[in-house]
DRENPAVO-616117 format. One line per field, with one value per residue (C-alpha): residue in three letters; chain; residue number from 1; x negated, y, z negated. Coordinates in Angstrom, 3 decimals. Each point is the difference from the previous one (the first is absolute). Layout:
REM DRENPAVO-616117
bagu	ALA/... $
pafi	A/... $
koldren	NUM/... $
xx	X/... $
yy	Y/... $
zz	Z/... $
END
This chain:
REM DRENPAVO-616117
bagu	UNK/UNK/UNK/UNK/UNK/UNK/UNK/UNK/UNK/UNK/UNK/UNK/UNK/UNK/UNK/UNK/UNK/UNK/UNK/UNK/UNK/UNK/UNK/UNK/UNK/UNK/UNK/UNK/UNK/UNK/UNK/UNK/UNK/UNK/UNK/UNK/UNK/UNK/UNK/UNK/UNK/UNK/UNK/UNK/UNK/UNK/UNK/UNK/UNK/UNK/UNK/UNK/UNK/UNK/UNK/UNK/UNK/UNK/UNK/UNK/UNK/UNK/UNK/UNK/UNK/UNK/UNK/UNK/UNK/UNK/UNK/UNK/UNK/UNK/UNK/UNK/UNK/UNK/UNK/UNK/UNK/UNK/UNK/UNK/UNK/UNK/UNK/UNK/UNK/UNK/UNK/UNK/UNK/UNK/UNK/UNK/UNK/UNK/UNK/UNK/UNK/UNK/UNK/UNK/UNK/UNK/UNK/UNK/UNK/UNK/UNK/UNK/UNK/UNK/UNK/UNK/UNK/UNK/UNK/UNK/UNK/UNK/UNK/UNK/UNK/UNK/UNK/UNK/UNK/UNK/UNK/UNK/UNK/UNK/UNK/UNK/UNK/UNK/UNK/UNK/UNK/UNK/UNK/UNK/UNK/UNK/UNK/UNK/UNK/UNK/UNK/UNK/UNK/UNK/UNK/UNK/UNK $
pafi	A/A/A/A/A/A/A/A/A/A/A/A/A/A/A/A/A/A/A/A/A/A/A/A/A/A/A/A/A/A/A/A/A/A/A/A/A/A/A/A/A/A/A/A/A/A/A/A/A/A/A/A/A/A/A/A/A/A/A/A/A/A/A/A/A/A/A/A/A/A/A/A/A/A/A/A/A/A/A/A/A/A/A/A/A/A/A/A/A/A/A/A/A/A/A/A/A/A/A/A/A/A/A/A/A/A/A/A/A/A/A/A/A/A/A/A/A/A/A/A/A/A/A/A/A/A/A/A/A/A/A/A/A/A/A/A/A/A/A/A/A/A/A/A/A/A/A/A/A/A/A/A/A/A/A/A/A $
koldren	1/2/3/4/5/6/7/8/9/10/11/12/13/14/15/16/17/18/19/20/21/22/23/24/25/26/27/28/29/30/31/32/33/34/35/36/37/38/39/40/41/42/43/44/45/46/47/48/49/50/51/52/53/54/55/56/57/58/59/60/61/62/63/64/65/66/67/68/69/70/71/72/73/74/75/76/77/78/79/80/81/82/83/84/85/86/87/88/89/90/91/92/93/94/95/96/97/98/99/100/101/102/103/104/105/106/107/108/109/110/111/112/113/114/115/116/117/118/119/120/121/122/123/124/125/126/127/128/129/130/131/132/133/134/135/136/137/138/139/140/141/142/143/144/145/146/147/148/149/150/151/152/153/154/155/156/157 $
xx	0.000/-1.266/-0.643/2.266/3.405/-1.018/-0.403/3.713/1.221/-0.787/1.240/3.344/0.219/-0.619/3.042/2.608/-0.324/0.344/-3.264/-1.468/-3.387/-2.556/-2.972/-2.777/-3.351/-3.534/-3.024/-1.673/0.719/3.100/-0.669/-0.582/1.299/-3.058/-0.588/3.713/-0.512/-2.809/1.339/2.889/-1.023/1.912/-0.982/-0.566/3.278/2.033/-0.594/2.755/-1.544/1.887/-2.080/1.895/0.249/1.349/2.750/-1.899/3.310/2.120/-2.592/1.614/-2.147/0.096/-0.781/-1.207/-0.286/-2.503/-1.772/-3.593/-1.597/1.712/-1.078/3.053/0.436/0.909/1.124/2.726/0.867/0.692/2.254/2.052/0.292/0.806/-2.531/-4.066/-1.308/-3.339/-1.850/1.373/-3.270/0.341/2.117/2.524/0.371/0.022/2.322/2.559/-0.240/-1.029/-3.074/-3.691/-1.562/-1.184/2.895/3.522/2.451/2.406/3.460/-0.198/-0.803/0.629/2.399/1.311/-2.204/0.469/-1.659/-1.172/-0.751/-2.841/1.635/-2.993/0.667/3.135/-2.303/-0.880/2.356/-1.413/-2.161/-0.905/0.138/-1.554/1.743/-0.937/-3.466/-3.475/0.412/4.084/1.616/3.042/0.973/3.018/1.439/0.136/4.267/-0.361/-2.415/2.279/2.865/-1.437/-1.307/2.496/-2.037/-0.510/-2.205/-1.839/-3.504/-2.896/-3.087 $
yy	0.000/3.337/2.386/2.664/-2.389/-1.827/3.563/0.493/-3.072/1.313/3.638/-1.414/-2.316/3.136/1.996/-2.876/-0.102/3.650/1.207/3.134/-1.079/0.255/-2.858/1.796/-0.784/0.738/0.140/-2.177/-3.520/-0.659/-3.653/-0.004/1.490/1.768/1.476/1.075/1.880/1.940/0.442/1.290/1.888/-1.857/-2.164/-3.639/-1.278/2.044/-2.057/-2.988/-2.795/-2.270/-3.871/-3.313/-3.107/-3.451/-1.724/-3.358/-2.024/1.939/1.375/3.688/2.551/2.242/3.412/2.215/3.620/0.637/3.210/0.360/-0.584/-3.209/-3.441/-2.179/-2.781/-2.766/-2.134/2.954/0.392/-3.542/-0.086/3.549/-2.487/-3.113/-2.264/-0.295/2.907/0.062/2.845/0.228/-0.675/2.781/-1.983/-0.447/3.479/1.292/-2.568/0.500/4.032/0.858/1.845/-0.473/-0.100/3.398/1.793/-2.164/2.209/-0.654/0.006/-0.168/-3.563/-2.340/-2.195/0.471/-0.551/-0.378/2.559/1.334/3.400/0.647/2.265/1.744/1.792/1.823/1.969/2.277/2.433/-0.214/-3.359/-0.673/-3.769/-1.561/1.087/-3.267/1.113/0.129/3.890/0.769/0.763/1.763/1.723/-0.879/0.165/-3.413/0.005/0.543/-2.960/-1.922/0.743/-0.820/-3.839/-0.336/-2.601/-0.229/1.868/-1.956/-0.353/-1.204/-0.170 $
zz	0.000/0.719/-2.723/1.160/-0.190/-3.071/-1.547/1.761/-0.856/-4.200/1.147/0.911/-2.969/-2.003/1.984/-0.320/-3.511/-0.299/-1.065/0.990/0.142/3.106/0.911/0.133/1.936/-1.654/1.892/-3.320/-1.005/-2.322/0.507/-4.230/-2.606/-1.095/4.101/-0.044/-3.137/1.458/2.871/-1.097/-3.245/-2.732/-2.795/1.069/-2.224/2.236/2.560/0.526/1.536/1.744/-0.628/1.472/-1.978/1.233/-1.883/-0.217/-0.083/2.450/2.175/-0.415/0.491/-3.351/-0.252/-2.776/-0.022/-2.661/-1.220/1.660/-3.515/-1.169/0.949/0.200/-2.272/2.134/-3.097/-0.939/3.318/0.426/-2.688/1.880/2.803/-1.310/1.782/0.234/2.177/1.818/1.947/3.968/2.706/2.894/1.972/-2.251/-1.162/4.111/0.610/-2.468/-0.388/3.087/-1.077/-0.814/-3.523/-0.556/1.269/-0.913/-1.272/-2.338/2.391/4.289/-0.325/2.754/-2.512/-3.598/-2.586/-3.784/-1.428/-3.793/-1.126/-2.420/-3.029/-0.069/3.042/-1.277/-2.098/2.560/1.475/3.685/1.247/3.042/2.289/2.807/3.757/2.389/0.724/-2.195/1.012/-0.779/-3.199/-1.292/-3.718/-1.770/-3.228/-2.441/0.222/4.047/-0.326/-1.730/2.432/3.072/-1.112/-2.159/-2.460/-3.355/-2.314/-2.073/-2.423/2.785/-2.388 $
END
């Protein structure tokens, strides 16, 4: 997929649910949390990484949205999902969101995915997320993050 429509494809995921919120692309890496903090000029917890986990008995592809300073705590998360979880290879993750590691966001995705929110991000008043590309982002507010995946908020560490 080209850059320009899967940066679309997360611009009109952003528009259907209603949020006024614009991709963004940045001539410097936002491929990790701590380049899209630089980048963008905000503290590296701001950042809402989106990381993709496989369901190890259903296969599902499992997202988490976690702030860009918390490792995720696959044993908790486990228990948010109900089944064993391991980390998704490349193919997995392109295959099942439609984006590369380094720039999945957390809606636009090629098919639904089950999806947990990190509490720690609703901290913040404005964080920012990945937009398709190692180079795209967009700013948003914790409840507009909530409302357009629509998943659970829950304890990640």
């Amino acid at each position: 997929m080209s850059t320009a429509r899967a940066t679309e494809r997360v611009q009109s995921a952003l528009d259907a649910a209603g949020i006024e919120a614009r991709v963004v692309e940045l001539s410097a890496s936002t491929r990790t949390a701590a380049e899209a903090a630089a980048a963008i000029g905000c503290s590296v917890a701001q950042i809402a990484k989106s990381l993709v986990f496989r369901g190890a008995e259903s296969g599902d592809a499992i997202l988490v949205i976690a702030s860009g300073t918390n490792r995720v705590n696959e044993k908790r998360v486990a228990e948010h999902a109900g089944e064993s979880i391991s980390k998704a290879g490349a193919d997995f993750v392109r295959e099942r969101t439609g984006y590369a590691i380094g720039g999945v966001p957390p809606a636009g995705h090629v098919s639904p995915l089950r999806t947990f929110i990190d509490r720690d991000l609703l901290q913040y008043d404005r964080i920012w997320a990945a937009a398709g590309t190692p180079h795209a982002v967009f700013e948003l507010t914790p409840a507009q993050l909530t409302n357009l995946v629509r998943g659970p908020v829950v304890e990640i560490q």
